[in-house]
C-alpha positions as CSV (number, residue, x, y, z in Angstrom):
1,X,321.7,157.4,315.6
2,X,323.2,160.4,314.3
3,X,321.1,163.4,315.1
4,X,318.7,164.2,311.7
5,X,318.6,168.0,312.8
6,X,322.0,168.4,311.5
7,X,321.3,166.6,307.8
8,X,318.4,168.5,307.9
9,X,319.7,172.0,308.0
10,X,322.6,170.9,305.4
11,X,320.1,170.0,303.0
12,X,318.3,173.3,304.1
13,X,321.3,175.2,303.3
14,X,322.4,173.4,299.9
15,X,318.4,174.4,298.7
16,X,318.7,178.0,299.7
17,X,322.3,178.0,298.0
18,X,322.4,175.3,294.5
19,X,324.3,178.0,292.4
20,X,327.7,179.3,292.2
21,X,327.6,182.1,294.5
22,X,328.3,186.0,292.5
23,X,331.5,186.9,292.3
24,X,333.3,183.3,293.2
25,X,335.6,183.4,290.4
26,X,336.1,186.9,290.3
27,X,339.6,187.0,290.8
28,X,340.3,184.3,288.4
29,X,339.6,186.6,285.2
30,X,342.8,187.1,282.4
31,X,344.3,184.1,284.4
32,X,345.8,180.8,283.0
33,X,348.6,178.4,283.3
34,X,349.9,178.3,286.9
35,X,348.5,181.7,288.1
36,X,345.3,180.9,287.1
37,X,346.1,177.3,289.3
38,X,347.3,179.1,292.2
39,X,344.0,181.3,292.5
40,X,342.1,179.2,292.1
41,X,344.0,176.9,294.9
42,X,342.9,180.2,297.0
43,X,339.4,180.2,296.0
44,X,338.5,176.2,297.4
45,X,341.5,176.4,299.9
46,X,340.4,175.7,304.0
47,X,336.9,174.2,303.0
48,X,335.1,172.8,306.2
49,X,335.9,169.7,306.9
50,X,334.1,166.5,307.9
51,X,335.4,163.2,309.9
52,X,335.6,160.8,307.9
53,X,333.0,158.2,310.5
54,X,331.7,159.8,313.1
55,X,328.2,159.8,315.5
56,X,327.7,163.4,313.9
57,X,327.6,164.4,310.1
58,X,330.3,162.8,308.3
59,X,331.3,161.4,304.6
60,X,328.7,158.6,304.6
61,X,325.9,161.3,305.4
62,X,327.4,163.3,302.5
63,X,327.6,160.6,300.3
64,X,324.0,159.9,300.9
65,X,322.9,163.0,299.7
66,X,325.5,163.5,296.8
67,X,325.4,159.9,295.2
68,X,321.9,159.5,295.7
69,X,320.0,156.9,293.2
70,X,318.0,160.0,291.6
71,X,315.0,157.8,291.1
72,X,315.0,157.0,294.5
73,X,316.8,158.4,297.1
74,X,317.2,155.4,299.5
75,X,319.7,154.4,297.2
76,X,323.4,155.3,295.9
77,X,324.7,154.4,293.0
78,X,328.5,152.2,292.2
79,X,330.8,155.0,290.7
80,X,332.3,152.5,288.5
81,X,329.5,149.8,288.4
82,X,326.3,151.6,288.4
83,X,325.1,149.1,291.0
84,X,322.3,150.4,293.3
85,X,323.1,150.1,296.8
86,X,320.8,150.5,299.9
87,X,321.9,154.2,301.1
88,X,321.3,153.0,305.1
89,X,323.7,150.2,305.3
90,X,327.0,152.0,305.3
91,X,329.4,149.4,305.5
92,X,327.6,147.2,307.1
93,X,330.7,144.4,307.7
94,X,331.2,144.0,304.2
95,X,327.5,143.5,303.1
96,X,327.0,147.1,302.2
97,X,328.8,149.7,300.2
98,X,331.8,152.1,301.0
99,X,333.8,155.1,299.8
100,X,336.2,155.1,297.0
101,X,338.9,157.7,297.1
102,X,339.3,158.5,293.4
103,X,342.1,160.3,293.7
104,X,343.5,156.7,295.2
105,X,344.2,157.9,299.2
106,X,347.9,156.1,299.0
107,X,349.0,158.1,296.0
108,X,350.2,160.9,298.5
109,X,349.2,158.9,301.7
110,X,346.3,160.9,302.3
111,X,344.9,157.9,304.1
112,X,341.1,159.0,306.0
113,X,342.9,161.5,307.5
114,X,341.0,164.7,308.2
115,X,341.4,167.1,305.2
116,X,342.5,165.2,301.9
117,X,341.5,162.0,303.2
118,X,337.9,162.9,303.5
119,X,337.6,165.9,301.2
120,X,334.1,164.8,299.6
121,X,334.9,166.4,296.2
122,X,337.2,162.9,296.1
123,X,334.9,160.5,297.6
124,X,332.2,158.5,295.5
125,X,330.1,155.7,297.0
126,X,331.3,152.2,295.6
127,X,330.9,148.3,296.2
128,X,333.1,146.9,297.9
129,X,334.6,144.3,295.7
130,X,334.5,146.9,292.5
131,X,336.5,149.6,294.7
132,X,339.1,146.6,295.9
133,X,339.6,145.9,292.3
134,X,340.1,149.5,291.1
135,X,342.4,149.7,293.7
136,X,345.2,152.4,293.0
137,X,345.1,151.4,289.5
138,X,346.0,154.7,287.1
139,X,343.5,156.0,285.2
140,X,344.2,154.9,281.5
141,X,342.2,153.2,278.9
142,X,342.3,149.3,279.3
143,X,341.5,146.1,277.6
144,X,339.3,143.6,279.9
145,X,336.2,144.1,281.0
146,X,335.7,143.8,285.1
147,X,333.0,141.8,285.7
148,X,332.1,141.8,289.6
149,X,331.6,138.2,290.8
150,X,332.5,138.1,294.6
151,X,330.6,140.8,296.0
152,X,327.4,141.5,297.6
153,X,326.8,143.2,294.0
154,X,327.8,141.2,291.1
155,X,327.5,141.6,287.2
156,X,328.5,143.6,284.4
157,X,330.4,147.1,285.3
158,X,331.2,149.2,282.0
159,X,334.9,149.5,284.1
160,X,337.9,147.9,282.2
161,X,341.1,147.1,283.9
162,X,344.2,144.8,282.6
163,X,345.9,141.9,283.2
164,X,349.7,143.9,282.3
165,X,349.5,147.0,283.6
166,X,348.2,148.8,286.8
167,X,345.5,151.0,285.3
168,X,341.7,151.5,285.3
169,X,339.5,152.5,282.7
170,X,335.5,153.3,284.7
171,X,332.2,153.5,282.8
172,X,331.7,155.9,280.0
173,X,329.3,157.8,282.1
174,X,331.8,158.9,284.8
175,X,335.3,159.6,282.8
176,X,334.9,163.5,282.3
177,X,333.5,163.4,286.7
178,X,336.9,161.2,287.3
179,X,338.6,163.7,285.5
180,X,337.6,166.5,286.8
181,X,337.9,165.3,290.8
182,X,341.5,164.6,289.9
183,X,341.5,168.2,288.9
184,X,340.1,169.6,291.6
185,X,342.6,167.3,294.2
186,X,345.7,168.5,292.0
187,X,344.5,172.4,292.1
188,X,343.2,172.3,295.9
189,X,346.5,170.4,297.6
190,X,349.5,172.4,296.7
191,X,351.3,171.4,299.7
192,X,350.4,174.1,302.7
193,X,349.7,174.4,305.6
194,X,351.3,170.6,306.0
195,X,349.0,169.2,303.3
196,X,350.3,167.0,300.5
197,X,351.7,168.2,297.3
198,X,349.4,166.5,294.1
199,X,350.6,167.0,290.8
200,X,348.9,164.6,287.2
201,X,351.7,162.9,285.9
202,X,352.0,161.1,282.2
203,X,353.9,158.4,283.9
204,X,352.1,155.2,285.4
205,X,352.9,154.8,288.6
206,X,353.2,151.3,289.9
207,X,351.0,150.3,292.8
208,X,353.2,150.2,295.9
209,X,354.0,153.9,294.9
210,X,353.0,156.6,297.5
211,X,354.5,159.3,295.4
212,X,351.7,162.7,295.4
213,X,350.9,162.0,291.9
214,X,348.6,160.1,289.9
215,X,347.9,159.1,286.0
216,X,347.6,159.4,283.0
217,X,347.0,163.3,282.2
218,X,346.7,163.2,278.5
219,X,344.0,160.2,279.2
220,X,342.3,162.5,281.7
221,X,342.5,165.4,279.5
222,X,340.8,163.4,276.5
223,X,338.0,162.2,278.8
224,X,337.1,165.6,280.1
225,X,336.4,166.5,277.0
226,X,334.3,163.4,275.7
227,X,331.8,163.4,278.8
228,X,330.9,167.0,279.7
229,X,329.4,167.8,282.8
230,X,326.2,167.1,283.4
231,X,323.5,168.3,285.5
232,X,323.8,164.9,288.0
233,X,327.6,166.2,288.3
234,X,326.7,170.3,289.2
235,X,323.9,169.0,291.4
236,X,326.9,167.1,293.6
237,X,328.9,170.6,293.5
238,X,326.1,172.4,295.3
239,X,325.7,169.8,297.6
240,X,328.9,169.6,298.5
241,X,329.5,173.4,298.6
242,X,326.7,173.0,301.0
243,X,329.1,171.3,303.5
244,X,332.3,172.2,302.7
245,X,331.8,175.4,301.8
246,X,334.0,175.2,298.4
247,X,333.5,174.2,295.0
248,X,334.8,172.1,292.2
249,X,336.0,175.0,289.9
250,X,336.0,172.4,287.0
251,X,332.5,171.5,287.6
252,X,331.7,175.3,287.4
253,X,334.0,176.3,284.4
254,X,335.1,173.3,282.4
255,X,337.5,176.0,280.6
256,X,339.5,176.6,283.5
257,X,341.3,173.0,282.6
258,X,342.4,173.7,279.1
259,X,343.7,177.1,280.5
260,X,346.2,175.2,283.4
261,X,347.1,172.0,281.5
262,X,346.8,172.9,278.2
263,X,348.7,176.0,277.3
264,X,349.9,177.7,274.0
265,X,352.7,175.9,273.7
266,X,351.6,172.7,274.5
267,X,350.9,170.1,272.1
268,X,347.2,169.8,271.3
269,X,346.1,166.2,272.4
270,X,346.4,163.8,269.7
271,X,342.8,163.2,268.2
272,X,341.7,159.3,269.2
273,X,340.6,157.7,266.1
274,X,339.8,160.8,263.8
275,X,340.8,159.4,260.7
276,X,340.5,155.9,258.3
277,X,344.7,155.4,259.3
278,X,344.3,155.9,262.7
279,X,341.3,153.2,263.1
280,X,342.6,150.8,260.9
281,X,345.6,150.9,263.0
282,X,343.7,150.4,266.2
283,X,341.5,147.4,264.6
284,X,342.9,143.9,265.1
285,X,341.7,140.5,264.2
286,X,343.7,136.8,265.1
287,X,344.5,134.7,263.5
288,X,344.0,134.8,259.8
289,X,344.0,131.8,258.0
290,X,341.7,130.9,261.0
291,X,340.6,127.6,261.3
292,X,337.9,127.2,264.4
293,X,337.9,130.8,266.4
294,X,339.3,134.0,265.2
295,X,339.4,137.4,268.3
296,X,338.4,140.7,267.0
297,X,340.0,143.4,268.8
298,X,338.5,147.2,268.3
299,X,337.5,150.4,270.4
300,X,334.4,149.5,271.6
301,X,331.5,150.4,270.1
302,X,333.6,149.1,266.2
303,X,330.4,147.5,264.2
304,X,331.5,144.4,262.2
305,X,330.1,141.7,259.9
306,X,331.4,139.2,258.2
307,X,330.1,138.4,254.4
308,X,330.3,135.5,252.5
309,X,331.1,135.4,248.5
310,X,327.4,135.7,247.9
311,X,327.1,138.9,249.6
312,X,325.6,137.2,252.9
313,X,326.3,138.3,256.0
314,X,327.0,135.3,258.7
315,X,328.4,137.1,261.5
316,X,327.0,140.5,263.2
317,X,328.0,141.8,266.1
318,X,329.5,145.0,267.9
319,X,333.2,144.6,269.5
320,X,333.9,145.3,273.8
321,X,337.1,145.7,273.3
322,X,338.1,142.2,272.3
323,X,335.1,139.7,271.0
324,X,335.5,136.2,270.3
325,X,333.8,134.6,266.9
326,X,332.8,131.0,265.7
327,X,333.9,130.5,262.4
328,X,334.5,126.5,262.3
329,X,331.2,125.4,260.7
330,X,331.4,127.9,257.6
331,X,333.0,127.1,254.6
332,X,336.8,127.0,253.9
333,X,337.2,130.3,251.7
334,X,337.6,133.6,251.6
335,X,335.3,136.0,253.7
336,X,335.1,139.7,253.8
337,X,335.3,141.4,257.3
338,X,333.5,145.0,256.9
339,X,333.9,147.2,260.3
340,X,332.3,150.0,260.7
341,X,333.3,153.2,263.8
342,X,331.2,155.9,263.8
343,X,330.8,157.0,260.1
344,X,334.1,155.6,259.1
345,X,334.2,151.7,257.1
346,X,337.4,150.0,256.6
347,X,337.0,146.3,254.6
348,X,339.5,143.5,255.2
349,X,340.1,139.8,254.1
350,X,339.2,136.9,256.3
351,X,340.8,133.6,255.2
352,X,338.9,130.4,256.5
353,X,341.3,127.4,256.5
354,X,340.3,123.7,256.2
């Protein structure tokens, strides 16, 4: 058993300290671009670090605390599945849960190395089988949804990953925190004191790369800025600051990012799906004439029904990416396919053969 004194006084110390202690940043004002990156590599540089298993406090004792189910604390939750796992198990040969490196621990071969390899900021409880799929997939919007079916959790994840290209897409609910930890591992290793060098790259990386870099910036800078952080996300900061002793600067100040990555020159991202052109362009539906089965592929979230000439509507549904609809009982004629993405409708023609 790992002596409970030790947890005990890390929790004491994370109450007495939740907040950003005064004058943290202070250094950091009038900064941007890489000055402002290099201070702030100061700041969170030499953080105490923890083993990554050990008979004392290490990650999984961490992990317990900072990915705690917050409706019941005997719990973590999946990162990327949402599953709730039984916090005590620990590995557990396979039947429990373990810890995903989200900055992926070969891009740079950080390994479980002492340091980057078990710098908690990174680390996020996972299932098993959900973490073996992500992999060291690149962060990138994807196509097909991962449904777990192997593990000791199994279901429906909100993740998406592809059949063509080495990326991964997690839930909604935790692309701003991916973001930002991929921040916070490209600002904290700059390549001293023996450490690896991390830099974000636009370019996917394929997955027997051990290059310092990972992917897809412009995807990471877009989901930073759709999922805010929230207070699950500056809870984990404190904890870990109780630990480790530094913080997740982009936790703390969300501006700091647009201030290193996206400077005055720099093109603004382009805006995803902000106009009538841009949607219909990202809407697809195959075939059409259809005869049996016709796939509707949309962002997800796309509303869609499909109305007969009378004005009757015979399909509705909402679109994950790609849906598949029956169409072989209905009438041979012409149909009208009316989608709908956030307050924007686009009509098209749907041809049902014979």
């Amino acid at each position: 058993m790992k002596p409970q004194l030790t947890l005990f006084l890390a929790f004491l110390v994370f109450s007495l300290s939740a907040q950003i202690p005064e004058g943290y940043y202070e250094t950091t004002a009038g900064l941007d671009g890489e000055e402002l990156k290099a201070e702030l590599h100061e700041i969170i540089n030499d953080h105490e670090i923890y083993t990554y298993t050990s008979s004392n406090t290490d990650t999984w004792d961490i992990l317990k605390q900072t990915d705690k189910d917050p409706e019941d604390g005997s719990y973590v939750i999946g990162f990327y599945s949402g599953f709730k796992m039984d916090a005590s198990k620990e590995y557990d040969n396979g039947n429990g849960w373990n810890r995903e490196h989200v900055w992926a621990k070969s891009r740079g071969s950080l390994g479980t190395n002492r340091g980057p390899g078990t710098d908690v900021h990174n680390l996020r409880a996972a299932d098993i089988s959900t973490n073996s799929a992500r992999n060291n997939r690149n962060f990138d919007e994807a196509d097909d949804q991962y449904i777990d079916e192997s593990g000791q959790h199994q279901g429906e994840t909100d993740s998406y990953t592809s059949s063509s290209e080495w990326i991964w897409e997690p839930r909604d609910k935790v692309k701003g925190d991916v973001a930002r930890i991929l921040f916070y591992m490209a600002t904290r290793y700059e390549g001293t004191n023996g450490e690896p060098d991390l830099e974000l790259r636009e370019e996917l990386l394929s997955n027997d790369s051990n290059e310092p870099y990972h992917a897809r910036l412009s995807v990471l800078l877009k989901w930073h800025e759709e999922d805010p952080v929230d207070e699950i996300e500056r809870n984990r900061n404190d904890v870990i600051y109780s630990f480790q002793e530094n913080r997740n600067p982009f936790v703390d100040h969300p501006e700091f990012v647009s201030l290193i990555w996206e400077g005055e020159e720099a093109e603004e991202p382009e805006p995803v799906l902000s106009t009538k052109e841009e949607i219909k362009n990202k809407f697809k539906f195959y075939p059409n004439p259809v005869k049996t089965n016709f796939t509707i592929d949309a962002p997800r979230g796309t509303k869609f029904t499909v109305i007969d000439s009378t004005g009757k509507v015979i399909i509705e549904n909402n679109s994950k990416r790609k849906t598949q609809n029956k169409i072989a009982s209905f009438n041979a004629g012409i149909y009208t396919l009316l989608t709908q993405f956030k307050d924007i409708e686009i009509s098209f023609q749907l041809i049902k053969s014979e």
